[in-house]
Backbone bond lengths (Angstrom), bond angles and torsions (degrees), N, CA, C in turn:
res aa  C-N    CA-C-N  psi(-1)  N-CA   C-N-CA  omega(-1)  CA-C   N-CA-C  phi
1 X - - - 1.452 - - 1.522 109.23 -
2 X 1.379 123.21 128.99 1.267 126.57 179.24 1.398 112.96 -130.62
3 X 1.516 101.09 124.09 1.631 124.59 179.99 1.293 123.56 -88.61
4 X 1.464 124.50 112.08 2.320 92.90 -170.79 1.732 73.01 -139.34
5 X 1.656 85.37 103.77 2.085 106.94 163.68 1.370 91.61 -46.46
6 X 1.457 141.56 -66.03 1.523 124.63 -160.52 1.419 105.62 -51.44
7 X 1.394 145.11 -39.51 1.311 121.76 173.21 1.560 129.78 -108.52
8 X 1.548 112.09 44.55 0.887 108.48 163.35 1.648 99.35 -149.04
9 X 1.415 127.79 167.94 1.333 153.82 169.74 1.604 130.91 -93.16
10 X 1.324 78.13 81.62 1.979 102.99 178.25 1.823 108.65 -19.25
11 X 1.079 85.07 -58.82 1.621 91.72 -169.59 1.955 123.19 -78.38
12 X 1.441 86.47 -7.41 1.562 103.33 162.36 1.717 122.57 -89.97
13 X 1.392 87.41 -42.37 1.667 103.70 178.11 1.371 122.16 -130.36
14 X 1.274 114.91 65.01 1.410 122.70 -177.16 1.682 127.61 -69.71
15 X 1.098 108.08 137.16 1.634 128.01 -175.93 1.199 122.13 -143.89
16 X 1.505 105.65 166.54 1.935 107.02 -159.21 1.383 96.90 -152.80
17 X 1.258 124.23 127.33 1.505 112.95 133.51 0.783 155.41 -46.44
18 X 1.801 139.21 108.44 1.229 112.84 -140.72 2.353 93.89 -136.03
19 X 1.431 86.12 32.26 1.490 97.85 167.24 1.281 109.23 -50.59
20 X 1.089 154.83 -70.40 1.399 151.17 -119.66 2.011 81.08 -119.00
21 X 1.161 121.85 -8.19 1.636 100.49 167.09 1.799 113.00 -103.34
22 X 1.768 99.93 -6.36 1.441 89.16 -167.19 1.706 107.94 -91.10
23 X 1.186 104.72 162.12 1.302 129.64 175.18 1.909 118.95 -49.25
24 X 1.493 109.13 -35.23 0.885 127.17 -174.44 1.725 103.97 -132.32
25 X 1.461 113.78 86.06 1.466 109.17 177.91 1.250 137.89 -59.91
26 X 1.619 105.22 -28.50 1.469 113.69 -158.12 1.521 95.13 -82.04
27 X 1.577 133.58 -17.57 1.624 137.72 142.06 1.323 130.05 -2.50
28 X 1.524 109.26 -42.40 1.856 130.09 -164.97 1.351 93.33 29.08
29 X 1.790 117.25 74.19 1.181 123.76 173.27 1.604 109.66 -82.46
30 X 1.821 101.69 134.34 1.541 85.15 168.95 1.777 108.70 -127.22
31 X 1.275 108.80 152.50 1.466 113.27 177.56 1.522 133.14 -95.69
32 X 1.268 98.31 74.44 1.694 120.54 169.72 1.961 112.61 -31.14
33 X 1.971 110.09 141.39 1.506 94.48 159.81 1.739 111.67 -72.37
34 X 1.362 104.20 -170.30 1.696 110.64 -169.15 1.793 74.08 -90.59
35 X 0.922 142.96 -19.86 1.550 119.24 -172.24 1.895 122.55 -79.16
36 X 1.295 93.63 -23.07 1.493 97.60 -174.67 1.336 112.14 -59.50
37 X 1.816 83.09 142.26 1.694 100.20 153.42 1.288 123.07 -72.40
38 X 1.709 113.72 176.67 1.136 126.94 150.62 1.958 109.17 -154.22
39 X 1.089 108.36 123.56 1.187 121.62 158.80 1.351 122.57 -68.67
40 X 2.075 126.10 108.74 0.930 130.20 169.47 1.243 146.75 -45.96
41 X 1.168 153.50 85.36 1.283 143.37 -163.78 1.873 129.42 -89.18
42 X 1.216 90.74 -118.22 1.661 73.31 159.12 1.179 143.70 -107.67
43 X 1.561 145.94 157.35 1.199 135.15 -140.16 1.330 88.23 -136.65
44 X 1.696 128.69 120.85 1.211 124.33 155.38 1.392 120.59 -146.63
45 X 1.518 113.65 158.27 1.678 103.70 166.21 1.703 135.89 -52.21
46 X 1.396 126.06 148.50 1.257 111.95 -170.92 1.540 100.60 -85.91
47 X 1.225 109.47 156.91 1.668 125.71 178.13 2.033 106.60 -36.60
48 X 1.775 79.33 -64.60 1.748 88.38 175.45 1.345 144.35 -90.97
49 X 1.120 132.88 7.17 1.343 149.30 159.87 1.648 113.16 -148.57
50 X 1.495 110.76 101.90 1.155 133.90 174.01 1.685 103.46 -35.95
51 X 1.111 121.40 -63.81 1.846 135.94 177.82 1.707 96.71 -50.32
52 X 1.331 134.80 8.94 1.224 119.27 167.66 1.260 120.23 -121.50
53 X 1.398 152.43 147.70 1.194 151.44 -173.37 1.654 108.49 -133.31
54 X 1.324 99.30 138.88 1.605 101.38 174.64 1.401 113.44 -121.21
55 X 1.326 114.31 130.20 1.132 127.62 -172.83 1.504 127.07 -104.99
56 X 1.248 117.67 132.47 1.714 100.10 -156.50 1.944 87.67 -121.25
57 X 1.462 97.62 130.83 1.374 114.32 -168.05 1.627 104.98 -118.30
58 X 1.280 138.04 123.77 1.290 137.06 157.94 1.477 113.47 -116.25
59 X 1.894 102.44 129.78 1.370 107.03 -164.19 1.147 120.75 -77.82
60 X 1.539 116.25 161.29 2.064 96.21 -179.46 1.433 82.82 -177.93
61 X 1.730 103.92 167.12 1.374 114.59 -147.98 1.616 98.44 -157.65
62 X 1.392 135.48 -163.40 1.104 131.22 -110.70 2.269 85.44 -100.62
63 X 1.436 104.46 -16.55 1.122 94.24 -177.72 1.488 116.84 -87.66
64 X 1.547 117.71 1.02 1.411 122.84 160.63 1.890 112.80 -49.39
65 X 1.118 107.83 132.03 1.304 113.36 -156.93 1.930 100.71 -72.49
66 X 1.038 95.67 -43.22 1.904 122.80 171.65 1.365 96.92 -53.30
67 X 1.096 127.81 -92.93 1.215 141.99 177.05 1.585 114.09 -10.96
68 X 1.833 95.22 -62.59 1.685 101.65 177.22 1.959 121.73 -73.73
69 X 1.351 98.27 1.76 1.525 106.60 174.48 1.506 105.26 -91.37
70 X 1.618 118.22 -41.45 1.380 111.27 -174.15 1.461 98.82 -64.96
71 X 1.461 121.77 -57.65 1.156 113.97 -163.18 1.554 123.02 -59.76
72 X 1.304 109.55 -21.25 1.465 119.32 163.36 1.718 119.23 -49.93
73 X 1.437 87.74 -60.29 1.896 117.25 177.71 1.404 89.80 -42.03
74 X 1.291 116.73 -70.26 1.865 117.59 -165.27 1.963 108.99 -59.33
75 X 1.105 94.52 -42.08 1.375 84.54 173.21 1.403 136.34 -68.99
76 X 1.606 114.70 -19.04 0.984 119.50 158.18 1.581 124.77 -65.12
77 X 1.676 96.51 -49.24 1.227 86.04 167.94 2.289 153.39 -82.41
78 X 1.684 88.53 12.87 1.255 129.81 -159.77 1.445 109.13 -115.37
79 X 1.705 127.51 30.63 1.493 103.34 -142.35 1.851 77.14 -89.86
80 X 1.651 97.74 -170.40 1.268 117.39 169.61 1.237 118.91 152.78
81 X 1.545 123.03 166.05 1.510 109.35 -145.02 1.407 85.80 -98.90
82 X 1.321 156.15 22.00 1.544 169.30 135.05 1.207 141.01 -114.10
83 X 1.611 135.09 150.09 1.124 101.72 158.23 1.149 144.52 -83.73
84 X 1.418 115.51 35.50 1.362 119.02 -159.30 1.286 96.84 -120.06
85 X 2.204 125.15 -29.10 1.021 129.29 175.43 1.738 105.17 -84.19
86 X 1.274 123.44 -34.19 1.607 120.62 152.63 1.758 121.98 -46.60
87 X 1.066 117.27 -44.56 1.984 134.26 171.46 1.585 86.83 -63.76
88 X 1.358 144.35 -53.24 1.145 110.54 -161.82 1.627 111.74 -92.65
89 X 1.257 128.38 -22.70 1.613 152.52 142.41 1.843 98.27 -6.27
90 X 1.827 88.22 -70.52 1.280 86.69 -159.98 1.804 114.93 -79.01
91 X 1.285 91.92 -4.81 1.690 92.48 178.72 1.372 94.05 -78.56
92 X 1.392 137.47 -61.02 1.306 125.54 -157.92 1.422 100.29 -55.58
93 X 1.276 134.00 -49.79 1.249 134.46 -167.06 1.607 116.35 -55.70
94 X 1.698 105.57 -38.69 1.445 114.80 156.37 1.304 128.98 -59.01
95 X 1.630 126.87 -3.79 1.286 127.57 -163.95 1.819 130.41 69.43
96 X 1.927 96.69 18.23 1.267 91.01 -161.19 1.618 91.77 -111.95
97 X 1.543 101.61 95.61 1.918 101.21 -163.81 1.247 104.80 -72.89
98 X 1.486 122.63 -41.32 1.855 128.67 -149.59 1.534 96.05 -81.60
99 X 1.280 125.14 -13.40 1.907 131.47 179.91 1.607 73.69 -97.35
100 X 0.880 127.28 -114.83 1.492 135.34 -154.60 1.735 103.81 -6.64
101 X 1.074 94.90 -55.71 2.044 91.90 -159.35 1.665 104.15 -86.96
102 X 1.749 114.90 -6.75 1.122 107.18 159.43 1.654 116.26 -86.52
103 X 1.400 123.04 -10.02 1.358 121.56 178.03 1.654 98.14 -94.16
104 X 1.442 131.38 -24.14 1.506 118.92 176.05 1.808 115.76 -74.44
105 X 1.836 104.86 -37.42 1.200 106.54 168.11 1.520 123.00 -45.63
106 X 1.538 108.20 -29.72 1.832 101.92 -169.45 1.718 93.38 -102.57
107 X 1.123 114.12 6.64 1.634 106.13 -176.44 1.590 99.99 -96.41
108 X 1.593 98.83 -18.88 1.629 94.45 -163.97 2.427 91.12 -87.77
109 X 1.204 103.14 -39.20 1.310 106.68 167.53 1.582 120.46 -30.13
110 X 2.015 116.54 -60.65 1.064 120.13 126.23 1.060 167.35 11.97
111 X 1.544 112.29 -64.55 1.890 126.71 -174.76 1.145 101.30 -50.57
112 X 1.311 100.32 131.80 1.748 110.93 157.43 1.354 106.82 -91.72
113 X 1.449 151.25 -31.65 1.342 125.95 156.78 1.288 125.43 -170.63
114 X 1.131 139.89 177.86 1.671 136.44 -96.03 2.002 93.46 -83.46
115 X 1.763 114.99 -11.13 1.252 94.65 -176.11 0.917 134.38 -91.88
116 X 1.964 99.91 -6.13 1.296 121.16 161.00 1.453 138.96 -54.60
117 X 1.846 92.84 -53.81 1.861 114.23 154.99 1.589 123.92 -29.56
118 X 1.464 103.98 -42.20 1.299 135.07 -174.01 1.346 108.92 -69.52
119 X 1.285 108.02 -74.32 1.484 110.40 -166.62 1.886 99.11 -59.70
120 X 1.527 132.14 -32.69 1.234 131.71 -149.60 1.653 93.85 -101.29
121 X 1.140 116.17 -23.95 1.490 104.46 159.34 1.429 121.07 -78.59
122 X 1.092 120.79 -35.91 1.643 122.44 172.68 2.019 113.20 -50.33
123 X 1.341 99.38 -52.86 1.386 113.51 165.34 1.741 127.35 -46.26
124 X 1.507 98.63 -43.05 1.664 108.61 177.89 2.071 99.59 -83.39
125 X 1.170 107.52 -18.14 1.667 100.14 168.55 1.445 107.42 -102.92
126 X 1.395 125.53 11.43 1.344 104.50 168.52 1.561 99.50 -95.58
127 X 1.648 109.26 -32.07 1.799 101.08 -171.85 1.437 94.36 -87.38
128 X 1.424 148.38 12.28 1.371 121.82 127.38 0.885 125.97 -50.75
129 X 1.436 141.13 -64.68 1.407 165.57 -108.56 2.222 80.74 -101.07
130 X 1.443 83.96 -40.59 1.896 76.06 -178.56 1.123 134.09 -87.37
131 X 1.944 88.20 -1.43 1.937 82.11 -172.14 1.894 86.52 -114.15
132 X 1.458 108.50 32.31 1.675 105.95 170.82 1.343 119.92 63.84
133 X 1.540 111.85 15.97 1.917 117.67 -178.05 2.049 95.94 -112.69
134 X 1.450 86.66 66.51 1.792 92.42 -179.90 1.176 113.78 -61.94
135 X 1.370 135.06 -38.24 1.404 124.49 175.46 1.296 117.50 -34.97
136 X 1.719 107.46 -61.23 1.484 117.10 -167.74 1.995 99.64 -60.29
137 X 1.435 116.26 -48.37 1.123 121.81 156.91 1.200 120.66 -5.34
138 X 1.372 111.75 -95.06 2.005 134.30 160.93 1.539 93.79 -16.67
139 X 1.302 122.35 -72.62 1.737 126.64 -155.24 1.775 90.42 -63.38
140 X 1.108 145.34 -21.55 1.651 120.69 -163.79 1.069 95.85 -115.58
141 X 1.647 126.34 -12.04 1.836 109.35 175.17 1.535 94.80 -91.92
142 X 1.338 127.27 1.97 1.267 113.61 -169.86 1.269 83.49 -104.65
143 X 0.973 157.63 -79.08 1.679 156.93 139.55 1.855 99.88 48.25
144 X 2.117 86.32 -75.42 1.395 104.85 -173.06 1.596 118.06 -70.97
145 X 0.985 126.93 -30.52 1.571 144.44 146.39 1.626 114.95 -31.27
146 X 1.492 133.04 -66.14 0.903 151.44 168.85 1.851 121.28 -30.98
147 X 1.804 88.67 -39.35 1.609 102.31 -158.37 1.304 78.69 -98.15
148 X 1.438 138.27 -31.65 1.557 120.75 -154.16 1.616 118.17 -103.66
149 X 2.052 89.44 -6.37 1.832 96.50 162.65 1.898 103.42 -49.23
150 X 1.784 93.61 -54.04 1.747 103.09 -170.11 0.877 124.18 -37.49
151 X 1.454 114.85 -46.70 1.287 112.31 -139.77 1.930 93.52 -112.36
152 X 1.266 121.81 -21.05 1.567 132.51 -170.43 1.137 114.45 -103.98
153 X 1.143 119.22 139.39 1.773 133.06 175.12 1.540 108.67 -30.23
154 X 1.421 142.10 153.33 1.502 105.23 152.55 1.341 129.44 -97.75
155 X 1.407 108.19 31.65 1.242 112.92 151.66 1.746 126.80 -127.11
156 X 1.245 94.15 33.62 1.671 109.72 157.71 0.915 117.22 -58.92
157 X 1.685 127.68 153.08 1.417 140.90 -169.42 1.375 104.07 -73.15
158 X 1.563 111.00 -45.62 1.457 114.10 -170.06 1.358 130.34 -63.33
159 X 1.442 107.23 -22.38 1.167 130.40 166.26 1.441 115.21 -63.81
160 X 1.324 104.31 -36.71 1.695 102.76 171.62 1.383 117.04 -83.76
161 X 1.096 117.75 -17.04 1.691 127.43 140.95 1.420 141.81 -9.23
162 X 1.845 90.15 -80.18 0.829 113.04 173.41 1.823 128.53 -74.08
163 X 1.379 118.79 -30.47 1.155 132.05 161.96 1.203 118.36 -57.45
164 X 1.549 123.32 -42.01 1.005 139.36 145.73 1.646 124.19 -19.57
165 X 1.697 103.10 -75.84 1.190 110.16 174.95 1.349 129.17 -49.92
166 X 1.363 114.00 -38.14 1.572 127.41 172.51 1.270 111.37 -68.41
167 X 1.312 125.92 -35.16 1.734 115.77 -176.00 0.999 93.48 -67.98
168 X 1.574 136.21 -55.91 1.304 128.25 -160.30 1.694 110.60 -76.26
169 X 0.802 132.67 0.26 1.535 118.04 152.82 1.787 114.39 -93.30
170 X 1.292 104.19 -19.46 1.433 96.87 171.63 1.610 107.94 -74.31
171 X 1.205 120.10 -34.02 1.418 121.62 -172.29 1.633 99.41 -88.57
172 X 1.595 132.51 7.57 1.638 123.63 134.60 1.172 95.27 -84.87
173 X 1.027 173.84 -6.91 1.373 161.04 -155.13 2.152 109.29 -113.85
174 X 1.658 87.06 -11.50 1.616 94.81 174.19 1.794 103.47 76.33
175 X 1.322 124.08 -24.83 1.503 111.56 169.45 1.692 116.75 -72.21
176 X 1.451 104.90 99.34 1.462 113.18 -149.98 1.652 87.60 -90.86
177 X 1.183 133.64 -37.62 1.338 116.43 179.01 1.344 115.64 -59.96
178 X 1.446 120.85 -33.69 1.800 104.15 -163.61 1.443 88.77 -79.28
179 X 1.590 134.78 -10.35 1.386 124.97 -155.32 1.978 91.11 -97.60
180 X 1.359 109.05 -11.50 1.404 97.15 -174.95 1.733 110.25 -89.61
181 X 1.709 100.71 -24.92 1.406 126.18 -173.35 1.908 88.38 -71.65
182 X 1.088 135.10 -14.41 1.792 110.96 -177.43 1.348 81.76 -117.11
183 X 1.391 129.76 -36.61 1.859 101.19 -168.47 1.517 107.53 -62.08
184 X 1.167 116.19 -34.50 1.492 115.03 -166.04 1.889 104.89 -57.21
185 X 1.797 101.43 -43.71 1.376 99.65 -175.00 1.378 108.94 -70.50
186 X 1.066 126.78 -40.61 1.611 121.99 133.37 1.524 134.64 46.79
187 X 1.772 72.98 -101.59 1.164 111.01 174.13 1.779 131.82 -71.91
188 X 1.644 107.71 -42.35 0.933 113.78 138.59 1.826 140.89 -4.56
189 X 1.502 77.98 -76.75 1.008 107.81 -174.73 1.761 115.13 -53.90
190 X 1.200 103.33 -71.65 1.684 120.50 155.04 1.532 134.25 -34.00
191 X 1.134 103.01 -34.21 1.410 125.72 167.71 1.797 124.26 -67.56
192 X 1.645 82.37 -40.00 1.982 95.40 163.90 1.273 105.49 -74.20
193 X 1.240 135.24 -41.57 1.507 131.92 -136.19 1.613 102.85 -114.76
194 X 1.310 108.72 -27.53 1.357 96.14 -155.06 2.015 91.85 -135.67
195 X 1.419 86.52 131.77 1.909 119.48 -175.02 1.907 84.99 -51.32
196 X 1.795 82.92 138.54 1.727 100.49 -168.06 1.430 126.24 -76.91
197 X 2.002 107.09 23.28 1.384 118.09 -176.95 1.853 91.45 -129.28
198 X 1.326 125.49 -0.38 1.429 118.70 150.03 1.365 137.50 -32.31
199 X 1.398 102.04 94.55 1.702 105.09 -179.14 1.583 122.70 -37.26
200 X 1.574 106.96 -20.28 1.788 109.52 -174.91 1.546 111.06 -74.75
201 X 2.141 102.91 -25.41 1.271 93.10 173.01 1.128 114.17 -79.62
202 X 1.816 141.70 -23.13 1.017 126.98 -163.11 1.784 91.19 -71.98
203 X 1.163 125.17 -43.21 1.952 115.17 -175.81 1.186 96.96 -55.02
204 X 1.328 117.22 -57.87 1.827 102.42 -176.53 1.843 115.45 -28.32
205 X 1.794 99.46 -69.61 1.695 94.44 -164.36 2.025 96.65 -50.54
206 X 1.628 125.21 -48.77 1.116 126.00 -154.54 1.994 93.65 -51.31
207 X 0.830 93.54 -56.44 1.316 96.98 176.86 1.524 140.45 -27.43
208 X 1.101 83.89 -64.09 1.778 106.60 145.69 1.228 120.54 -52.68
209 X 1.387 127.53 -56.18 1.164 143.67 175.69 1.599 115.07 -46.31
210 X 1.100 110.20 -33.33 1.376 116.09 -179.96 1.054 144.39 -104.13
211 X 2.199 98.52 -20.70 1.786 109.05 145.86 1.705 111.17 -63.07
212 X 1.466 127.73 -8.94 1.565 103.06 -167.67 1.699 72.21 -97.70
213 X 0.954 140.81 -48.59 1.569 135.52 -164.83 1.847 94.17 -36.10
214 X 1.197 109.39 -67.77 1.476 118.03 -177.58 1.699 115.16 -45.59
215 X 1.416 116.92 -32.41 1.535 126.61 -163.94 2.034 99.73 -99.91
216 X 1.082 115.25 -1.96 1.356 126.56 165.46 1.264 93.42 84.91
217 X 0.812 122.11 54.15 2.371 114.89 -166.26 1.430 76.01 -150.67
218 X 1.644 112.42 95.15 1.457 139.32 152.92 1.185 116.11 -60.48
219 X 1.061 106.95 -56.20 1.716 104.04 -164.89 1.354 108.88 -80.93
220 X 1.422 137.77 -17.84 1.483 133.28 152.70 1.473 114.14 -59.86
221 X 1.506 113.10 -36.41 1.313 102.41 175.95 1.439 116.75 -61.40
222 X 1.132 118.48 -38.39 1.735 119.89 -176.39 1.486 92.52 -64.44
């Protein structure tokens, strides 16, 4: 393990020696926070027992240039107006639904108001939609749908979103009409709001395009 104080920030990533408190001195144990990094280096077998590997770690922190790109990368892809709506972001994104929708359930307990409801029901029908229980799916974008007629223009983007979102779990669900009945509103929708070289409209028509592909009606699909 290699430490070099010149490139890292004491007060970001603090550590101690804790030889003269540990149990086992000749260790030169040291006591890292739970936040630190370590950058991997090389990985090899030890001389004397093949079944062991030594791993050589050098620590580093937010001014690592790498470091500050991933964490950028994640934040882009992690946004949210908390960290608690980012913590559950990144769980779904991790595949970890039953933490996620138990931390949105107590956020939705929570909400102070209706755009919160909104955004945290949309979230509990997207980690349906992933763990393949679309019904329940359908019920929380319609949930989130419901609150964002109220509260949104009706020709907001999000709204075409959300219509969006529901066709396309109806169209996994194989009921290709109700899935053609929300893309269209959709589309609609998109068509008011959004300039006629918008990539959301080209998914809109594909969209469409691909429940008639599914319903055997070729020539609507073209």
């Amino acid at each position: 393990m290699k430490i070099d104080p010149s490139k890292i920030s004491t007060s970001i990533t603090p550590f101690a020696m804790i030889d003269e408190h540990s149990a086992i001195p000749q260790e030169q144990e040291i006591l890292f926070t739970m936040h630190t990094i370590f950058r991997v280096g090389e990985i090899k077998q030890t001389a004397d027992n093949s079944r062991l590997w030594e791993v050589q770690l050098t620590i580093t922190d937010e001014s690592d240039p790498q470091l500050a790109g991933l964490t950028d990368r994640i934040k882009e892809e992690v946004q949210g107006t908390s960290g608690w709506y980012r913590m559950g972001k990144l769980m779904l994104k991790v595949g970890h639904f039953d933490q996620a929708e138990e931390l949105y359930n107590e956020l939705l307990e929570n909400a102070s108001d209706d755009s919160d409801r909104a955004l945290i029901y949309h979230q509990l029908g997207w980690s349906k939609k992933n763990q393949g229980e679309y019904q329940q799916a359908v019920t929380f974008y319609e949930k989130s749908l419901e609150i964002c007629k109220e509260i949104l223009s009706p020709d907001d983007p999000n709204l075409a979103s959300s219509y969006n979102n529901i066709g396309g779990v109806y169209g996994n669900m194989g009921e290709y009409s109700k899935a053609l009945k929300y893309y269209e509103k959709s589309l609609k929708i998109a068509k008011q709001a959004l300039p006629p070289t918008h990539p959301d409209l080209a998914a809109s028509y594909n969209n469409i395009g691909s429940v008639y592909t599914s319903m055997g009606e070729y020539s609507k699909a073209l």
